[in-house]
C-alpha positions as CSV (number, residue, x, y, z in Angstrom):
1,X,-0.5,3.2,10.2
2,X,-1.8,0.6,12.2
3,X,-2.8,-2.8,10.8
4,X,-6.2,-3.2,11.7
5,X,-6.4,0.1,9.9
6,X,-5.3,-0.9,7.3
7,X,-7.1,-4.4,6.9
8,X,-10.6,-1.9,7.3
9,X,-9.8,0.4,4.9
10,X,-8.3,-2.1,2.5
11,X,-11.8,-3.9,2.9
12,X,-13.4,-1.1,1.9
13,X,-11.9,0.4,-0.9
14,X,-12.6,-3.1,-2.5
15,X,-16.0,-2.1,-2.5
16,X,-15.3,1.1,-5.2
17,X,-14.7,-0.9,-8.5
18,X,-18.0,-2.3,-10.3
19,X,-17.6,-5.6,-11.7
20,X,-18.4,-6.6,-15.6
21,X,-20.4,-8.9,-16.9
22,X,-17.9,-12.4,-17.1
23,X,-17.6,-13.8,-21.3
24,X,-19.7,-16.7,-21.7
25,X,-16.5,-18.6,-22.1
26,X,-15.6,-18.2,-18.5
27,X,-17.0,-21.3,-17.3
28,X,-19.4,-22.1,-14.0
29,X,-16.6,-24.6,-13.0
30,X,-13.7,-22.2,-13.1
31,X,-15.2,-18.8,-11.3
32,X,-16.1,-18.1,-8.2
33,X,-18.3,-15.2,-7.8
34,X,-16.4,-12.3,-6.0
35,X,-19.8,-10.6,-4.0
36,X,-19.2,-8.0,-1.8
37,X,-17.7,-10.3,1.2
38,X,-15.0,-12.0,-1.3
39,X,-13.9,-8.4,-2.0
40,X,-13.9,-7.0,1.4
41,X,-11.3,-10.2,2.2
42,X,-9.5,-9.6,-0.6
43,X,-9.1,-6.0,0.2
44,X,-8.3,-6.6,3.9
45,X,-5.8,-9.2,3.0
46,X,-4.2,-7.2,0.2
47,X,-3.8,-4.3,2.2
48,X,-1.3,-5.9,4.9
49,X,1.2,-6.5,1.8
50,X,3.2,-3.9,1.8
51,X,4.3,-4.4,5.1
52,X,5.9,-7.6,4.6
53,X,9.3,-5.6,4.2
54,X,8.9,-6.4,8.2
55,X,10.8,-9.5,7.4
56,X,13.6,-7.7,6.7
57,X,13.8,-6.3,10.2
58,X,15.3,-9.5,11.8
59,X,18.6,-9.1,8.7
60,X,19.4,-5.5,10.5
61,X,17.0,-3.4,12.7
62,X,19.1,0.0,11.1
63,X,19.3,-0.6,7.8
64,X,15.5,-1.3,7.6
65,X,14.7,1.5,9.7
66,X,17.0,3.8,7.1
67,X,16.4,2.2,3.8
68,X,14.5,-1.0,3.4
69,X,10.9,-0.1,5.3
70,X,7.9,1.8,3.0
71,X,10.5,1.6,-0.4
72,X,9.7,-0.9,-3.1
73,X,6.8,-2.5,-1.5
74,X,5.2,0.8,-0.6
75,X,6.0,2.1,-4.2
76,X,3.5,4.3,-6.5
77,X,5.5,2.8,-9.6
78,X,5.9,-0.6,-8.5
79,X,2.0,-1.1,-7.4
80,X,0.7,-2.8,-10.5
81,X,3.3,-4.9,-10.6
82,X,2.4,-6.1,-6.6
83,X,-1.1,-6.2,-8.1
84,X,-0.9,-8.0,-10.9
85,X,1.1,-10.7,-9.0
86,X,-1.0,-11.2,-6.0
87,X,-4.2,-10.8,-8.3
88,X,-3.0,-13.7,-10.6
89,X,-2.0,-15.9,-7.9
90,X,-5.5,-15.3,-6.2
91,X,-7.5,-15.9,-9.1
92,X,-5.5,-19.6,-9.8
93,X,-6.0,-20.6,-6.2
94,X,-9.7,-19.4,-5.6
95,X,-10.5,-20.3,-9.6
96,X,-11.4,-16.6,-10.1
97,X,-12.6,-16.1,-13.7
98,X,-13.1,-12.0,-13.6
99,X,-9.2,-11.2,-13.3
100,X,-9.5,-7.5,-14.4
101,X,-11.7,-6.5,-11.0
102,X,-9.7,-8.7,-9.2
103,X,-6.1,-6.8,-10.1
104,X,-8.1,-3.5,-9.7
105,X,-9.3,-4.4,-5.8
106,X,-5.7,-5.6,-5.0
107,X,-4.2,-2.3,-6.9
108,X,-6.6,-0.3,-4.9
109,X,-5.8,-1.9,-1.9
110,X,-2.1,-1.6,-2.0
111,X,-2.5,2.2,-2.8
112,X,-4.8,2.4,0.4
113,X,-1.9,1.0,2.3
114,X,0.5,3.6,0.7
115,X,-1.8,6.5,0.9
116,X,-2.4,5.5,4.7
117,X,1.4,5.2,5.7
118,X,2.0,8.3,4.1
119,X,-0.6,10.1,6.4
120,X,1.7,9.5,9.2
121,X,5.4,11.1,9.8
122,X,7.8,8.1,8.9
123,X,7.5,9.1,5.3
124,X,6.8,6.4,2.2
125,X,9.3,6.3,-1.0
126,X,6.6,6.6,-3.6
127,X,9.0,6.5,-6.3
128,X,11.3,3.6,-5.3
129,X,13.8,2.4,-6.3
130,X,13.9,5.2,-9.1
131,X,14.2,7.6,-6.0
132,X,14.7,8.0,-2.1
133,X,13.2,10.8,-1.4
134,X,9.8,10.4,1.5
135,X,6.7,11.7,1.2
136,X,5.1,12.2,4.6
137,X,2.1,14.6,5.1
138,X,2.2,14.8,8.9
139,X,-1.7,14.1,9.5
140,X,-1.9,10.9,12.1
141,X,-0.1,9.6,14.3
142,X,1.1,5.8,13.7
143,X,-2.2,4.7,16.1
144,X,-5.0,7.2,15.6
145,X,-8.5,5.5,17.0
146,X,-10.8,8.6,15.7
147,X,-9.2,7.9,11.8
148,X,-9.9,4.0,12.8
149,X,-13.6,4.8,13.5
150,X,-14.4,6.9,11.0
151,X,-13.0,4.3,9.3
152,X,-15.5,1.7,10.2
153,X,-18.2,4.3,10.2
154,X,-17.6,3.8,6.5
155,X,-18.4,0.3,6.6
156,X,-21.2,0.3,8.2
157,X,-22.2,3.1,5.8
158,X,-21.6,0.8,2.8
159,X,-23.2,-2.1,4.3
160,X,-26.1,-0.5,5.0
161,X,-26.2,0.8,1.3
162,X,-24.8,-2.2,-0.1
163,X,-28.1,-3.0,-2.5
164,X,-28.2,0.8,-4.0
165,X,-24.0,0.7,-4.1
166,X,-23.3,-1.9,-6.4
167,X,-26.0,0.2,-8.9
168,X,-24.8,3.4,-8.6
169,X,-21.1,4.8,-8.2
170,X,-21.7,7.7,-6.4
171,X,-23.6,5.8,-3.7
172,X,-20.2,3.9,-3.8
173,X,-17.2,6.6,-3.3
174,X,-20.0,8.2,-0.4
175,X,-18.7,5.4,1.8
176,X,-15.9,7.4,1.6
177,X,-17.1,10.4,3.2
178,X,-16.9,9.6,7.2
179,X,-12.4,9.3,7.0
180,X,-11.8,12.3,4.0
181,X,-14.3,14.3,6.7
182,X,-12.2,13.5,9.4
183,X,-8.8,14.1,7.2
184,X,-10.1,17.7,6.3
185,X,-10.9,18.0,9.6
186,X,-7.8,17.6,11.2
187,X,-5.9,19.6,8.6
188,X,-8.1,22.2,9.0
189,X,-6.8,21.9,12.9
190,X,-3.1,21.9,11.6
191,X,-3.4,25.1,9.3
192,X,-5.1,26.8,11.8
193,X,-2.4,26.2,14.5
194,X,0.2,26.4,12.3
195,X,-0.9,30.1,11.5
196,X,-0.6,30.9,15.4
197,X,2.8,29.5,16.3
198,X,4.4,30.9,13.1
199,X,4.3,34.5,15.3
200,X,6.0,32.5,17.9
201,X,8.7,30.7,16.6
202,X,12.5,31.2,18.4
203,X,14.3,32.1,15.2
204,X,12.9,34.4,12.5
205,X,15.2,32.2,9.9
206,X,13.6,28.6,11.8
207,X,11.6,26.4,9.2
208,X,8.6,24.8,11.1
209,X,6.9,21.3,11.1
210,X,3.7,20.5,13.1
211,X,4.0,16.5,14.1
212,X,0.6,14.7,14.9
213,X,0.7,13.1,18.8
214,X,-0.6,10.3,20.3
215,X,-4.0,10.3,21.7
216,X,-5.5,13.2,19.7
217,X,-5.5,15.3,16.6
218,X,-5.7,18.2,18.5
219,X,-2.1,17.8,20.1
220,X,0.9,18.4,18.3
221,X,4.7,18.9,18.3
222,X,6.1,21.9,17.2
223,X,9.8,21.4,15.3
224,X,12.1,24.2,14.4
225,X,15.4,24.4,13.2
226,X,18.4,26.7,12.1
227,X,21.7,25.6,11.0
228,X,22.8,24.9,14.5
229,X,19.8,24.1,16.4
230,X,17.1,22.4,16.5
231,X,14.1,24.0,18.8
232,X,10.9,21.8,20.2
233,X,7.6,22.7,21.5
234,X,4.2,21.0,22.1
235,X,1.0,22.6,21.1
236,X,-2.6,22.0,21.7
237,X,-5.6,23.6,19.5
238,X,-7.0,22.8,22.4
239,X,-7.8,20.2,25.8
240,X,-9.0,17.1,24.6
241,X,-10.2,15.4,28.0
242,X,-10.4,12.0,26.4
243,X,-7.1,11.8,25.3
244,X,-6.0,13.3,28.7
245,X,-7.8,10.3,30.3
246,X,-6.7,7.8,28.1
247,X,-3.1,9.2,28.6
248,X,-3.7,8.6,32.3
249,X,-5.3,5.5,32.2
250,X,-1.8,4.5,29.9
251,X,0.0,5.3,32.8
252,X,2.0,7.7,30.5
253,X,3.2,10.9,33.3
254,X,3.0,15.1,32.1
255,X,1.4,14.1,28.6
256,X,-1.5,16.5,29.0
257,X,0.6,19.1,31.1
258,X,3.2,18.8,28.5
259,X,1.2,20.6,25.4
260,X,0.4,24.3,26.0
261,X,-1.6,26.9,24.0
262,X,-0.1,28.3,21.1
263,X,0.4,31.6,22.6
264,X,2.9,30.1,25.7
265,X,4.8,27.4,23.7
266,X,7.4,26.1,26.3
267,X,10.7,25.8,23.6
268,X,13.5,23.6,24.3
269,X,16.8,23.8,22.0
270,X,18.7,20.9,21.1
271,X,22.4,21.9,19.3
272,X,22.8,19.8,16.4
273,X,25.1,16.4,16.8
274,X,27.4,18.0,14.1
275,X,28.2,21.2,16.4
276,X,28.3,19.5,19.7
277,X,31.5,18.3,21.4
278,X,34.3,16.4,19.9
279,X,32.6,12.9,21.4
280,X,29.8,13.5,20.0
281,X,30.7,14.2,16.9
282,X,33.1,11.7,16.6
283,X,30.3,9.4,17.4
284,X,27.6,10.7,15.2
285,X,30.0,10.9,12.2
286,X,31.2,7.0,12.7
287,X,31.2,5.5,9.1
288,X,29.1,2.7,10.9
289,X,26.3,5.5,12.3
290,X,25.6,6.5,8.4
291,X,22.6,4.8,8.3
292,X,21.6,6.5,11.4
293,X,22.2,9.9,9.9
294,X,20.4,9.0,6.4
295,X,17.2,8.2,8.6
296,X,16.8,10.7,12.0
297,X,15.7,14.1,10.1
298,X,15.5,16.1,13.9
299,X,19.0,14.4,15.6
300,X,19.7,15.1,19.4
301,X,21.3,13.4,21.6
302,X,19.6,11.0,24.1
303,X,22.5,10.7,26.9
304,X,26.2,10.2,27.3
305,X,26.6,7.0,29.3
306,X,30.1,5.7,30.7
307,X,30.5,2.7,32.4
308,X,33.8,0.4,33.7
309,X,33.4,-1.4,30.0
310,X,32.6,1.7,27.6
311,X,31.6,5.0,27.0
312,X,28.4,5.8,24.8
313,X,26.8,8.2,23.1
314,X,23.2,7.9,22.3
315,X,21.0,9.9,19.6
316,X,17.3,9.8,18.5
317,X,14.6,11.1,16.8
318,X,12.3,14.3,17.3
319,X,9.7,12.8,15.1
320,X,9.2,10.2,18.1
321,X,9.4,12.0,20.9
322,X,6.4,12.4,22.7
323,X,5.6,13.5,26.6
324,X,6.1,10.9,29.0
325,X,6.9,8.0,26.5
326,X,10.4,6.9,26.0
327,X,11.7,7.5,22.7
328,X,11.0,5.2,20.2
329,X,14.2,4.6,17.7
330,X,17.2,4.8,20.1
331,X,20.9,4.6,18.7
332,X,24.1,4.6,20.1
333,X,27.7,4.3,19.0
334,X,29.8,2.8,22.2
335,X,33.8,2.8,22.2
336,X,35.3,0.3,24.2
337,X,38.3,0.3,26.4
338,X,40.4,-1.0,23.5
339,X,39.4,1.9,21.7
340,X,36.7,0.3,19.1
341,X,33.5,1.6,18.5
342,X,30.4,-0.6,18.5
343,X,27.0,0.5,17.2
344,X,24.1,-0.4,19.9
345,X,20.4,0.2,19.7
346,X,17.5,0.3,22.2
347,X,14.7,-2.1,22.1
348,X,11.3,-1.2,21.4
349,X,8.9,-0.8,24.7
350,X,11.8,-1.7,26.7
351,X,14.6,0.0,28.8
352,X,17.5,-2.6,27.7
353,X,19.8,-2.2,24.9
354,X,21.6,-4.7,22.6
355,X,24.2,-4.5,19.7
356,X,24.2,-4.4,16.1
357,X,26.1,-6.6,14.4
């Protein structure tokens, strides 16, 4: 999920908890009172912590792609622990006297941030470091503006109601209402979709996945896949003319064209890296591609490039494919003239390529 999103709906979720009466001990010298703004700033703050794994990009792009991004700083378990942290440190430096509403707004807004992240395909390891496994619900994409305003429709819904909120809890979790509307919404789209491709898949045996796209939740990828193959498709409940425009205004070529009604889904099949030629799968099972394989869940390969200085083979991701953008997590393993192999990835946004150390 995006930032900004997360800094709103950190801000709001600090609204939820209601505060208690401070001790008489707690002294006008040593407290500062946390109204409504204090806790939206907390909240906003709070939220962007989870993402400071980022800082472990820069050590190796791979291995945070495959292990280190949304694990212990994203986890379920080790959330209170985040919380009661950053809540003590806040209260020292600000002189906060109420310590148990301040742990519950930064608890709540780290589990916003988790709960968010999770609406989205990457997947978020809940239970790190106890387990690996991802929990992704496949609802937004990474940028999804109509989740973003409903967002701050909430806002404005809470500030409007701020008097009656801080009285009454219900008036409280309403502000609520505008993004779980929008969720049900759009999973409403999904299981309705869903039910129409399932009569159109390519192989009766083929699991299915419906990925949210860019632009609008009524555009999605199709993913199927046997024990070979691996079969793509992009769907549309139906046109969304403002995320056509905005597509075109992006400059981003075939996006609208590219999604189709469910009834004339346009497949493409994509063999498995394992059961593809002996280059390619010498490549894809290089000891130094593992982390590679541990992350991609929907391999293909990109390209096989040769120049005068190597020979490459570059893979990427399904999950982040999408019509007329390049793919975003490119990977290649490159053997050299002497006959080593060298692990390269793509830049972000950009059409050059550099090496992994």
């Amino acid at each position: 999920m995006d930032p900004l999103t997360h800094v709103l709906i950190g801000a709001l979720v600090a609204q939820l908890p209601a505060a208690k009466p401070l001790s008489e001990d707690a002294g006008a010298d040593t407290c500062t009172k946390t109204d409504w703004k204090l806790r939206a700033a907390i909240g906003a703050a709070v939220a962007l912590f989870p993402d400071i794994d980022y800082l472990l990009f820069w050590l190796n792009p791979l291995d945070f792609l495959a292990y280190w991004h949304r694990a212990e700083t994203h986890s379920l378990l080790l959330s209170p622990v985040w919380a009661a942290l950053i809540s003590y440190l806040l209260c020292k430096l600000l002189r906060l006297a109420n310590a148990a509403l301040v742990f519950t707004i930064c608890w709540l807004a780290i589990l916003s941030h988790l709960v968010a992240d999770t609406l989205t395909v990457f997947g978020t390891r809940w239970f790190a470091p106890l387990s690996d496994d991802k929990i992704s619900w496949d609802l937004l994409f990474i940028i999804d503006p109509y989740f973003t305003l409903s967002v701050i429709l909430a806002g404005l819904l809470f500030y409007i109601c701020r008097k009656k909120m801080w009285r009454k809890k219900r008036f409280r979790l309403a502000a609520l209402s505008p993004p779980l509307l929008y969720l049900a919404t759009v999973l409403g789209i999904k299981l309705t979709l869903m039910a129409q491709i399932q009569q159109q898949l390519p192989a009766p045996a083929a699991g299915s996945r419906l990925l949210p796209q860019p632009f609008s939740p009524l555009y999605w990828q199709v993913l199927s896949e046997d024990e070979e193959h691996i079969y793509q498709a992009y769907s549309k409940f139906t046109t969304d003319p403002l995320a056509d425009s905005l597509s075109h205004a992006a400059g981003v070529k075939g996006f609208a064209e590219a999604y189709t009604e469910a009834g004339t889904l346009q497949w493409r099949s994509y063999t498995l890296p394992a059961h593809s030629d002996p280059v390619i799968h010498q490549a894809w099972q290089h000891p130094d591609f593992k982390a590679f394989r541990d992350f991609a869940e929907y391999p293909v390969v990109l390209a096989k490039k040769t120049s005068a200085e190597q020979s490459c083979v570059w893979f990427s991701d399904l999950r982040y494919h999408w019509p007329g953008i390049q793919p975003y997590f490119r990977y290649a393993m490159c053997q050299s003239l002497d006959g080593q192999w060298r692990l390269q990835r793509g830049r972000y946004f950009s059409e050059h390529n550099e090496e992994v150390n």
